[in-house]
N, C-alpha and C positions, 0 to 999 in steps of 0.2 A: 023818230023811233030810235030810240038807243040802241048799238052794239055793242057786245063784248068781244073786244079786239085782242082780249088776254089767247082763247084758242085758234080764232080766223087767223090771226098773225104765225102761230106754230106751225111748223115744216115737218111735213110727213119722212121718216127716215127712207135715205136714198137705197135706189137698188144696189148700189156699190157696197152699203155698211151691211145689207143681208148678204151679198155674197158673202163679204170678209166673216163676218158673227160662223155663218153657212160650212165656210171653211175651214173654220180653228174646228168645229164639229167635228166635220169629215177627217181633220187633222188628228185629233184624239183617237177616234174611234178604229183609223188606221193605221196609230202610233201600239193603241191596245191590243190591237190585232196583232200587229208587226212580233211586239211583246212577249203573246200569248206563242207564238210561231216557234220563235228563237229559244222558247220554257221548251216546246214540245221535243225541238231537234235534239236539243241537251239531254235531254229524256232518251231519248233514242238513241243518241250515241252510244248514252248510258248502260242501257238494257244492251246495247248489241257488245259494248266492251265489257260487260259484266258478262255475258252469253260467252265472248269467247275467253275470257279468262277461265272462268267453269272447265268448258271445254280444253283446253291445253291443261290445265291443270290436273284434271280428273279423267274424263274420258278420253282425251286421247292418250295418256302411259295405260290406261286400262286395256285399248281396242291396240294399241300396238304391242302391248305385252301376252297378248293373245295372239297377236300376227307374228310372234319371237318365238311362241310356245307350240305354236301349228307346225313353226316351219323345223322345230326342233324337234318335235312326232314326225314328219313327216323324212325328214333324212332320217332317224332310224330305220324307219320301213324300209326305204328306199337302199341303203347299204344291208340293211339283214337281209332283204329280198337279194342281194349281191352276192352276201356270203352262202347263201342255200344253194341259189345256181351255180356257183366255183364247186361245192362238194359234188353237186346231182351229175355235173357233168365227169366231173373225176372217179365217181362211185361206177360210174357208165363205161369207163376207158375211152369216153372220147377226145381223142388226141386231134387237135387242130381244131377241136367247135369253139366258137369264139361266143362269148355273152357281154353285152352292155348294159350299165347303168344311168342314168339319168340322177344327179346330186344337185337338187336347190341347193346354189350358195345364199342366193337372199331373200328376206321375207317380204310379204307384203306391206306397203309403206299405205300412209293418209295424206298424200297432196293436198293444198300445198303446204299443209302442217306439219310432216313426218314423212323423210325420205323411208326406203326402205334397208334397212340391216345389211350390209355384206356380210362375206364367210370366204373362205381358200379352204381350198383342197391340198394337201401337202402329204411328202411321205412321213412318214411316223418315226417315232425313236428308235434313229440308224443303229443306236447302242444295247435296242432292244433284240430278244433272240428268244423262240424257243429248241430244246435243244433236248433229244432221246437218247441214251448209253444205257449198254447192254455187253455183254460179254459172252460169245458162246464159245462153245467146243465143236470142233469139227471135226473131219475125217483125219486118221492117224494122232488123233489125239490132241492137235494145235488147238491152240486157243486165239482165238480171235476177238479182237474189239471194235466192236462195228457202229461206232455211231450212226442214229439214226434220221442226219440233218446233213446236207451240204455245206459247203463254203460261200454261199451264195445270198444274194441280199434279203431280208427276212420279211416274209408278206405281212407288210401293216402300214395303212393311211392314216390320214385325221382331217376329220371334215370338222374346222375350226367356225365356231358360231359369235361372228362378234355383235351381239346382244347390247342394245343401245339401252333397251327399256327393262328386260327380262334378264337374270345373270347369265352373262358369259358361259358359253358351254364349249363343248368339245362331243363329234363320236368320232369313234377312233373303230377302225376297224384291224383287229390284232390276231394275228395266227390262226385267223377261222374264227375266231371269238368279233361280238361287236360290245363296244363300250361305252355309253352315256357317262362322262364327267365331267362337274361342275364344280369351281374353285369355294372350301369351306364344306363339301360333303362328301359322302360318302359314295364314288364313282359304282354303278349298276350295270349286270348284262343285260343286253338288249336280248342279244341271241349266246349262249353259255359256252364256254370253251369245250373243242369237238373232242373232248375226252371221256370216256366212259370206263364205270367199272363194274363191273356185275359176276357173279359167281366165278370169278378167278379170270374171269375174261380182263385185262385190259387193253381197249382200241383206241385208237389217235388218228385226226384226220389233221397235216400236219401241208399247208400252203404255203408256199413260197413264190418270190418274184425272181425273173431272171435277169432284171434291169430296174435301175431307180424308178422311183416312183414322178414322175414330173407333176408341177402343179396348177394350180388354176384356182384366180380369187375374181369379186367381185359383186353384185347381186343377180348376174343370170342363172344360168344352168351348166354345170360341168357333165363333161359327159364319160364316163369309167368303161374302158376295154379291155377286155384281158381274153386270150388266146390260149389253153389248154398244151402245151409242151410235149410233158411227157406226165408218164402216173409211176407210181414203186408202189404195189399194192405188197405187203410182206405178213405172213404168219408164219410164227414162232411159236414152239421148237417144230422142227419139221423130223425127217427117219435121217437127215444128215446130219441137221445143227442142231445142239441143247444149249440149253443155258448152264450156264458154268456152277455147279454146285455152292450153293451159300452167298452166291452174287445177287446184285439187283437190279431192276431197270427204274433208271432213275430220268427224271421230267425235271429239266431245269425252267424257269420261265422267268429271263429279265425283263422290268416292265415296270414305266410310270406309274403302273396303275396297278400297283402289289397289292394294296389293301385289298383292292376286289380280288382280284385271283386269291388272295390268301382266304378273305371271307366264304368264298365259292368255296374250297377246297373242306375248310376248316366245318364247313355243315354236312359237308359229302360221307355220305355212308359209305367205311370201308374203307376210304383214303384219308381220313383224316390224322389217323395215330401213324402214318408215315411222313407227312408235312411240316415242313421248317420254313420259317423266311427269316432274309437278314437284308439291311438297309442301314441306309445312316436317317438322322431326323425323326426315329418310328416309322418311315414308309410302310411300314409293315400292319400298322392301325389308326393311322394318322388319316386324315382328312386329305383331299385332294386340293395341291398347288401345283399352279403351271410352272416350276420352276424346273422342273425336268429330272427332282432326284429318282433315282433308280431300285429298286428292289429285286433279289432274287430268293422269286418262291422255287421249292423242289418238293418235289414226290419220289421217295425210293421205295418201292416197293418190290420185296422178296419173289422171288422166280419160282419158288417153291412152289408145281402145280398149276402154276402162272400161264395163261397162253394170252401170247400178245399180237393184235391185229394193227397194223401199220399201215395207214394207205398217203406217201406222199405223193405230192402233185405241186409239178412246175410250171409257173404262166408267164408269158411277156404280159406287161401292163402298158397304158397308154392312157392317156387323161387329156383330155379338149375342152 
């Protein structure tokens, strides 16, 4: 019987050459994997360093320009609510009631993306003043010149806003008056100079300090005390004193922030066609810069008929 030795003779492939074939497999298929792995990470980086560029770029100057703008509402309240209780208390004659206020210096920040904002507390412009003259007649016919201000340091702070994201502000609180200004605008009353005039009446509630101002920066909380002195409540003319025929009572007001005081004034029914200011630079319609030039507005107005109500008030101040 014939064989054919051509296939009996062939050798069945060894288990060694199916691992090896088995393995380059497994080799690929882990190599595609491996691949597909290292596509997806890049992917992800991606999405996450595209997410937070978005973010720093966009939302967060948005959400911190809102946390500049909160905290910049919220110290006006916080000093106006100041200046109301200094008068309430002086209107009252209480002598020795002391009232505190609470001044966020900083705003709220977005860890660990966005510290949050500082601010100080500082006294206001030493060079500033406001200042009441007046001229009566007294008994035996003397005449007397009674200004209506001490020598004594002039009640005004500045609760400075240094604005990372939002512009740079300032409130200033100034002779009873509160002030929001921002460098390039036009500074606004929060709370309106305590001056009034009305059917021949003019009244002034006119605050002073009896010691510097000290100050306090940083992003906590400052905290404002001020201690009630003494009061000068005055009405003029009385059945001793008049006012000196053809004289006037004249409102000086020196002050960074003349525009406003001069805008205030210049809309005011009645006191307007007595108003002047003078400055170097325009201060007097010019835009608000921090460089500290000075303006003096005034108001004279004729005594003619005039009754004028005066109420000053002296406080120690204290700042923590």
């Amino acid at each position: 019987m014939l064989h054919d030795h051509r296939w009996a003779g062939a050798r069945a492939p060894s288990a060694n050459r199916r691992a090896r074939r088995g393995c380059r497999r497994a080799w690929r298929r882990r190599s595609r994997r491996a691949q597909v792995s290292a596509v997806a990470t890049i992917l992800g980086l991606l999405l996450v360093v595209t997410f937070l560029a978005n973010y720093i770029a966009t939302t967060l100057p948005n959400d911190m320009t809102q946390n500049d703008l909160q905290r910049e509402t919220l110290v006006q309240n916080q000093v106006s609510e100041l200046s109301i209780l200094l008068q309430a208390i002086a209107s009252h004659g209480e002598v020795g009631a002391q009232v505190s206020q609470a001044v966020a210096l900083g705003s709220a920040g977005l860890p660990p993306f966005a510290n949050a904002d500082a601010g100080a507390l500082t006294a206001g412009n030493l060079s500033a003043s406001l200042k009441l003259n007046f001229t009566l007649v007294g008994p035996g016919g003397i005449v007397e010149n009674l200004p209506g201000s001490a020598a004594t340091p002039v009640g005004s702070f500045v609760v400075q806003l240094r604005n990372t994201y939002a512009p740079p502000a300032e409130v200033a609180f100034e002779q009873g008056a509160v002030i929001l200004a921002e460098p390039g605008s036009l500074p606004v009353f929060t709370v309106p100079p305590r001056i009034s005039f009305s059917n021949n009446v003019l009244s002034l509630f006119l605050p002073r300090f009896a010691n510097a101002v000290g100050s306090e920066s940083g992003t906590g909380t400052a905290d404002v005390s001020l201690r009630l002195l003494s009061t000068g409540p005055v009405s003029l003319p009385t059945s001793a004193y008049a006012f000196q025929s053809g004289s006037h009572v004249t409102i000086t007001v020196v002050t960074p922030y003349a525009a406003t005081w001069y805008a205030y004034f210049k809309t005011y029914t009645g006191l307007s066609s007595y108003l002047t200011c003078t400055g170097s630079n325009n201060v007097c319609t010019a835009l608000y810069t921090a460089s500290g030039t000075l303006g003096t507005v005034t108001l004279s107005i004729p005594t003619a008929g005039l009754k004028l109500n005066v109420l000053s008030a002296l406080y120690s101040i204290n700042v923590l």
